[in-house]
C-alpha positions in Angstrom: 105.6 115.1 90.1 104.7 115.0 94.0 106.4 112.3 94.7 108.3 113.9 97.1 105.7 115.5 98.8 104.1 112.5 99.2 106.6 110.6 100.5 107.7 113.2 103.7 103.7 112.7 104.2 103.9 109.1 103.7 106.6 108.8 106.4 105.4 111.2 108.9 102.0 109.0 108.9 104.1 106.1 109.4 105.9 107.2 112.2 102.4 108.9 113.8 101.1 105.0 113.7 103.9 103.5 114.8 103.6 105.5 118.4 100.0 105.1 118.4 100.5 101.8 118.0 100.6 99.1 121.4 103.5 97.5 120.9 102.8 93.7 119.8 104.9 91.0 121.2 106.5 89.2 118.8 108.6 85.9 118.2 110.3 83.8 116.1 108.4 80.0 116.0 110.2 76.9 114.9 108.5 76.0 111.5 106.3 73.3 113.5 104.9 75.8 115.5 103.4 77.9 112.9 99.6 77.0 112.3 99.0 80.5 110.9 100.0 82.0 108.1 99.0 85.3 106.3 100.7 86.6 102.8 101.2 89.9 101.3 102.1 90.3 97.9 101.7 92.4 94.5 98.8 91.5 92.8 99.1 92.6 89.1 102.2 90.0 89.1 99.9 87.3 87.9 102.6 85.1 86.6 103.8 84.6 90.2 100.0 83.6 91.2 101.0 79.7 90.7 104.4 80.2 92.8 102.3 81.5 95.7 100.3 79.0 95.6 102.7 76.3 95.3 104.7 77.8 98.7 101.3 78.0 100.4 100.9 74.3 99.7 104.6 73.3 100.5 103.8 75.2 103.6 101.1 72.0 104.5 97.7 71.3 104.7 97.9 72.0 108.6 98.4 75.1 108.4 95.9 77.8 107.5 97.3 80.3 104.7 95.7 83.7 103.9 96.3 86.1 100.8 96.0 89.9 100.6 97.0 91.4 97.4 97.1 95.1 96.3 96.5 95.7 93.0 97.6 99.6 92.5 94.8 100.7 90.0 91.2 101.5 90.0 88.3 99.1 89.2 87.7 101.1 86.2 91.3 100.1 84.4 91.0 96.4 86.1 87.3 95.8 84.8 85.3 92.9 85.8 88.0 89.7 86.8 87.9 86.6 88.8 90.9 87.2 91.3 92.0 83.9 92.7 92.9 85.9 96.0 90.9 88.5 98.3 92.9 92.1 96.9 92.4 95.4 97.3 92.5 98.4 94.8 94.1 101.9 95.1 90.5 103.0 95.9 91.4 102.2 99.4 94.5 104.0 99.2 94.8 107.3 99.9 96.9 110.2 98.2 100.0 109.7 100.7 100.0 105.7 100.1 98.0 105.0 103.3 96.0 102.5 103.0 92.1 101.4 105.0 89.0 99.6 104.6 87.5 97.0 106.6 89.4 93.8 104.5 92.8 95.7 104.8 92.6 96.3 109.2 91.3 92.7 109.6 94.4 91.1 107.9 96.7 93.6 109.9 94.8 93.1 112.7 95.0 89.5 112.8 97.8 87.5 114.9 99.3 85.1 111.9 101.9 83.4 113.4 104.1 84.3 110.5 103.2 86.8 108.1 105.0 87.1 104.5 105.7 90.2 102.2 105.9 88.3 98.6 106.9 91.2 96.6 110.1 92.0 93.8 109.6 95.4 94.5 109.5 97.7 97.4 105.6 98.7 98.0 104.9 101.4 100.8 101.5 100.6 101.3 102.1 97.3 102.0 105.3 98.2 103.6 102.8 100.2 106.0 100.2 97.2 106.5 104.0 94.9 107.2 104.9 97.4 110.2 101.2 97.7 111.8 100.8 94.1 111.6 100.1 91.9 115.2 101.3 89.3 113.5 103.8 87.5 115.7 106.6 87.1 113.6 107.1 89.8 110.2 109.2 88.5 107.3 109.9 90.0 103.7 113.0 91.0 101.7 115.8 92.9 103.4 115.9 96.3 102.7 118.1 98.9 104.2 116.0 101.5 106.4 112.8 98.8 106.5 114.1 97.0 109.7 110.8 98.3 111.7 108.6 96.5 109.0 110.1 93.3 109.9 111.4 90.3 112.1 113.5 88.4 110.0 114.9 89.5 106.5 116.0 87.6 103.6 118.9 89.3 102.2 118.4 88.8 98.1 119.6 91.0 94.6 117.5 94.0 94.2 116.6 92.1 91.2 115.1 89.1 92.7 111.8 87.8 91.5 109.2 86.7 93.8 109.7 82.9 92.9 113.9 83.8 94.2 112.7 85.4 97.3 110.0 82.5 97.7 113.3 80.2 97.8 114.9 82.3 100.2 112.5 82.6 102.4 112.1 78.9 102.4 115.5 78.4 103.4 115.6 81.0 106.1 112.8 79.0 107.5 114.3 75.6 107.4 117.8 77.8 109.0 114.8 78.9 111.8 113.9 75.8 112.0 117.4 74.0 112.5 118.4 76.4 115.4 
């Protein structure tokens, strides 16, 4: 019903934290030269859990790989789960799609070499953590209009699943990696 309104407020808080925001150098490593590597995905997509953790692996042992998922609904509906990843809930989201907490600003604040948005959907909140990121290099799905969220893009179908844009993302870094 508000989604309207919440999305003019949604953007202006974007673009507020993108000029309050140092500017963050950033760069495009050869595969070899990423040690760090954080991902971003959607977490109620549990039957994409084993293909994120099969790219994590393929990504090597020498590499360290870290998971944020956001799971948009309250601990009340999700009840009491073992999550095989940290997540967050929409608790610490607030009305406009901001999200904040303590777990949410240490993964944006911390310098992966290559961070990854693992999602089949857009997500603003996660689209907002993408942007505000001091990770050095930013890479997700391409989407028209979301070039400040990102580095490099993978152009895929709107209907791409994650385990499709997994591929392509693979292959964009082998293309980095070749050049």
């Amino acid at each position: 019903m508000f989604d309207w309104l919440k999305a003019i407020y949604f953007k202006k808080a974007m673009s507020e934290a993108l000029a309050q925001n140092p500017a963050v150098e950033r760069m495009k490593l050869p595969l070899a030269q990423i040690k760090t590597v954080g991902i971003l995905f959607n977490g109620p997509e549990e039957r994409y859990y084993p293909q994120i953790e099969a790219f994590a692996k393929a990504l090597g042992s020498d590499r360290q790989v870290d998971f944020l998922a956001y799971i948009p609904v309250s601990q009340k509906k999700l009840g009491v789960r073992n999550m095989p990843y940290t997540f967050f809930l929409n608790n610490l989201v607030n009305w406009f799609g901001i999200p904040s907490g303590l777990k949410i600003d240490q993964f944006m604040n911390k310098r992966f070499d290559l961070l990854l948005y693992l999602c089949d959907e857009p997500m603003p909140t996660l689209e907002y953590m993408m942007a505000l990121s001091k990770s050095k290099c930013r890479m997700g799905r391409y989407t028209e209009g979301k070039e400040y969220c990102y580095d490099l893009m993978v152009n895929v179908p709107e209907t791409a699943t994650v385990p499709e844009l997994i591929y392509a993302v693979q292959y964009a870094l082998q293309q980095v990696n070749h050049n």
